[in-house]
N, CA and C atoms as a LAMMPS dump frame, in Angstrom:
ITEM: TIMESTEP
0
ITEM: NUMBER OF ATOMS
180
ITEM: BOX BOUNDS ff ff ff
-5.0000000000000000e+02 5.0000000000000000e+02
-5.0000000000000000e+02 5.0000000000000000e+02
-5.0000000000000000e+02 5.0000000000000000e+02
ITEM: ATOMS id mol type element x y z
1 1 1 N 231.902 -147.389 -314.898
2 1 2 C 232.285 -148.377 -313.887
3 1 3 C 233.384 -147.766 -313.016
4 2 1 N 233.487 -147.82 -311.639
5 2 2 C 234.186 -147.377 -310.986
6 2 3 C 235.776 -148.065 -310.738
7 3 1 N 236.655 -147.421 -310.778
8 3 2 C 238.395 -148.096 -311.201
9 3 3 C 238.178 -149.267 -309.833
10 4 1 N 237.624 -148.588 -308.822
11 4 2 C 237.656 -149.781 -308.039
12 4 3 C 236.871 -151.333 -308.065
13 5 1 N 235.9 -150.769 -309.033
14 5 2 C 235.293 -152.241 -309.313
15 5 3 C 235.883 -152.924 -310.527
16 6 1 N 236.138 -152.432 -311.64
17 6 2 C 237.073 -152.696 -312.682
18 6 3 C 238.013 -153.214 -312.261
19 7 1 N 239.335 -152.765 -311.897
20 7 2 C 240.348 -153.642 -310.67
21 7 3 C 240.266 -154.909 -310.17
22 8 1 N 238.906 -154.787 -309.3
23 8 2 C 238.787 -156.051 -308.847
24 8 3 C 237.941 -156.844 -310.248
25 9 1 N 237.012 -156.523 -310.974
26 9 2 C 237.046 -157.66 -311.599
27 9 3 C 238.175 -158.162 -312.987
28 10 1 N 238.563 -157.158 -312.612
29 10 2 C 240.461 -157.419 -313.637
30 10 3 C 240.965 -158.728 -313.481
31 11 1 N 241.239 -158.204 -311.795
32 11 2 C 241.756 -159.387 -310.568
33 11 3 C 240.882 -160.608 -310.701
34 12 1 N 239.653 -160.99 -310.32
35 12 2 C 238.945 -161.874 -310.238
36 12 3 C 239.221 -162.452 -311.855
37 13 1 N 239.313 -162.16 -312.898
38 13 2 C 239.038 -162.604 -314.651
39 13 3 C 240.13 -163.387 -314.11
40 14 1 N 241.501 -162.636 -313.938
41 14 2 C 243.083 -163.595 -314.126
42 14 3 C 243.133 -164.463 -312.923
43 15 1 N 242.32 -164.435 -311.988
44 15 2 C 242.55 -165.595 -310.832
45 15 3 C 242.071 -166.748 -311.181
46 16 1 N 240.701 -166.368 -311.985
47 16 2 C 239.953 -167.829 -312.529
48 16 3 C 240.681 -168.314 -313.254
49 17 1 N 241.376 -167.394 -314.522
50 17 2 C 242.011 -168.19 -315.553
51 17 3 C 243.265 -169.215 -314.966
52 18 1 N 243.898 -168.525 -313.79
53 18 2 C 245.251 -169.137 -313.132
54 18 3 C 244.389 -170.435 -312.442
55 19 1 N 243.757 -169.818 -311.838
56 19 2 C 242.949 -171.505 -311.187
57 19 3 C 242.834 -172.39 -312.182
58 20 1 N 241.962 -172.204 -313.536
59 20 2 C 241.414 -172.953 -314.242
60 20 3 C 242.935 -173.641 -314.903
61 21 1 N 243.691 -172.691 -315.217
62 21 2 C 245.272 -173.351 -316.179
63 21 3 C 245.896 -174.524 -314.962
64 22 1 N 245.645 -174.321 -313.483
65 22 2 C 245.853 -175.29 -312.93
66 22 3 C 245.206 -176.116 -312.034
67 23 1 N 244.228 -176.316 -312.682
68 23 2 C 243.233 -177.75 -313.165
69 23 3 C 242.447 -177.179 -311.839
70 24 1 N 242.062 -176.637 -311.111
71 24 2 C 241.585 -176.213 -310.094
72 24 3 C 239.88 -176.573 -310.305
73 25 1 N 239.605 -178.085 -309.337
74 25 2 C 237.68 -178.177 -310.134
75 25 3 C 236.861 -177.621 -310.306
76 26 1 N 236.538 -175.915 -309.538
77 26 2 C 235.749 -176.007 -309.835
78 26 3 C 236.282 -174.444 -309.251
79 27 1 N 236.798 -173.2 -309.61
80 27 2 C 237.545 -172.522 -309.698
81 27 3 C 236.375 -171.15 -309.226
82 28 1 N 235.257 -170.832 -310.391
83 28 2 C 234.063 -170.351 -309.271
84 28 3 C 233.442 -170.246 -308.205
85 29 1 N 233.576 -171.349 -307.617
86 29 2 C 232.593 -171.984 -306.704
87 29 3 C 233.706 -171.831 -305.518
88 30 1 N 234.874 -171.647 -305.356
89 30 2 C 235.977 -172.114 -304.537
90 30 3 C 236.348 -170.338 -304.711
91 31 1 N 236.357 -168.873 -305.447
92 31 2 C 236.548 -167.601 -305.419
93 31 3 C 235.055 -167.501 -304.674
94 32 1 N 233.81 -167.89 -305.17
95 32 2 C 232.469 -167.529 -304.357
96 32 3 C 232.675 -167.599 -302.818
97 33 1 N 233.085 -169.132 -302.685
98 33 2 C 233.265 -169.099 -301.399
99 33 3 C 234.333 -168.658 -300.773
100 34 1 N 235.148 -167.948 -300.781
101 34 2 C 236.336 -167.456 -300.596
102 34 3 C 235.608 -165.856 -300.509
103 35 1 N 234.995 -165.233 -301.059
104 35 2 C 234.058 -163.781 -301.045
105 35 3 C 233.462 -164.112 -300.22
106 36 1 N 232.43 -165.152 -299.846
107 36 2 C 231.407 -165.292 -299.103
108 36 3 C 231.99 -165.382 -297.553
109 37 1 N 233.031 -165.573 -297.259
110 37 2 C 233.986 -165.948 -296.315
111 37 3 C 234.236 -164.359 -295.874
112 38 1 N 234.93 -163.874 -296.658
113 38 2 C 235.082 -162.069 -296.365
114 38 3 C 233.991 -161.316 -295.939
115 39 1 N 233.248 -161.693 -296.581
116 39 2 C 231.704 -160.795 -296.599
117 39 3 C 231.405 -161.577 -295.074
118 40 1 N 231.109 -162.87 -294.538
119 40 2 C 230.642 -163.088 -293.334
120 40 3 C 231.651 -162.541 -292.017
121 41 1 N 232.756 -161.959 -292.54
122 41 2 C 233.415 -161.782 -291.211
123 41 3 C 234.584 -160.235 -291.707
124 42 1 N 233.559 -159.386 -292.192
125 42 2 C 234.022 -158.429 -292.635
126 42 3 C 234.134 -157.176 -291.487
127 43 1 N 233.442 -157.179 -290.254
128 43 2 C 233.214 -156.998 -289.465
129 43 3 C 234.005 -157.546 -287.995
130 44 1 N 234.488 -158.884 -288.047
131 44 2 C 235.635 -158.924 -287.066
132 44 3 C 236.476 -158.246 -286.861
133 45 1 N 236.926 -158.569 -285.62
134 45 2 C 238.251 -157.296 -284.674
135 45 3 C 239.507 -158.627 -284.711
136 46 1 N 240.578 -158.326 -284.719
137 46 2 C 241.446 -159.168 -284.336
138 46 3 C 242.726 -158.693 -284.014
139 47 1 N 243.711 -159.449 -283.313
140 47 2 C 244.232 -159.134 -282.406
141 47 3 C 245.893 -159.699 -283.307
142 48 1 N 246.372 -158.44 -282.813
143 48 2 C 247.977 -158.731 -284.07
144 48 3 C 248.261 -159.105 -283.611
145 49 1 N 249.576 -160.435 -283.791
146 49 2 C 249.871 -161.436 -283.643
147 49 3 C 251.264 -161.154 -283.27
148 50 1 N 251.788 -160.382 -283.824
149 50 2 C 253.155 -159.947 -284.031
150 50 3 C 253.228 -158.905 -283
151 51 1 N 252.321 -158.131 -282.392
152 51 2 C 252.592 -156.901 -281.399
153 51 3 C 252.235 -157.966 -280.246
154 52 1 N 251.608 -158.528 -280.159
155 52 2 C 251.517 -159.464 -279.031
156 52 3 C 252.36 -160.3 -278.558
157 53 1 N 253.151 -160.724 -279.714
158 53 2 C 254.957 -161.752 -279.365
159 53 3 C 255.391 -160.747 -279.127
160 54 1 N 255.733 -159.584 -279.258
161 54 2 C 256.683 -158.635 -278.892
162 54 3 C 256.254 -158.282 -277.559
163 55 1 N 254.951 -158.071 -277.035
164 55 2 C 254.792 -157.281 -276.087
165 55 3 C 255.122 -158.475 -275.076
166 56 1 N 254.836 -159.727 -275.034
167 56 2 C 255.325 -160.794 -274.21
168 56 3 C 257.063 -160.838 -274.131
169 57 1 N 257.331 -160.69 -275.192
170 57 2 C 259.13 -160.598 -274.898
171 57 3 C 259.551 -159.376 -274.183
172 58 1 N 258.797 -158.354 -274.188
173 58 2 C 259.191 -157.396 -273.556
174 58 3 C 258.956 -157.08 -272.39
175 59 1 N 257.816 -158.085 -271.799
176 59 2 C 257.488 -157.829 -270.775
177 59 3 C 258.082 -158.83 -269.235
178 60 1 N 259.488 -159.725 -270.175
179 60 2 C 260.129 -160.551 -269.397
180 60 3 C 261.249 -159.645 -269.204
């Protein structure tokens, strides 16, 4: 298994358990869609937020 997939499902085991210890309904279904979310827009461009307030202050 590759350290990078191991890792993440390291990560994913202790997120469920933290969800599940706080009562979280349905703790699968709410990480699925949370992946499924990444995966549909894994491919967007976006525009920093923080170089853009700066470049407006600087440009007064």
């Amino acid at each position: 298994m590759p350290c990078k997939t191991a890792a993440g499902d390291d990560a994913e085991t202790a997120w469920l358990k933290i969800a599940t210890d706080y009562k979280v309904a349905d703790p699968q279904a709410l990480l699925d869609t949370y992946k499924a979310g990444l995966e549909a827009n894994a491919g967007a461009t976006y525009e920093d937020a923080t170089a853009n307030c700066v470049a407006g202050f600087t440009s007064k």
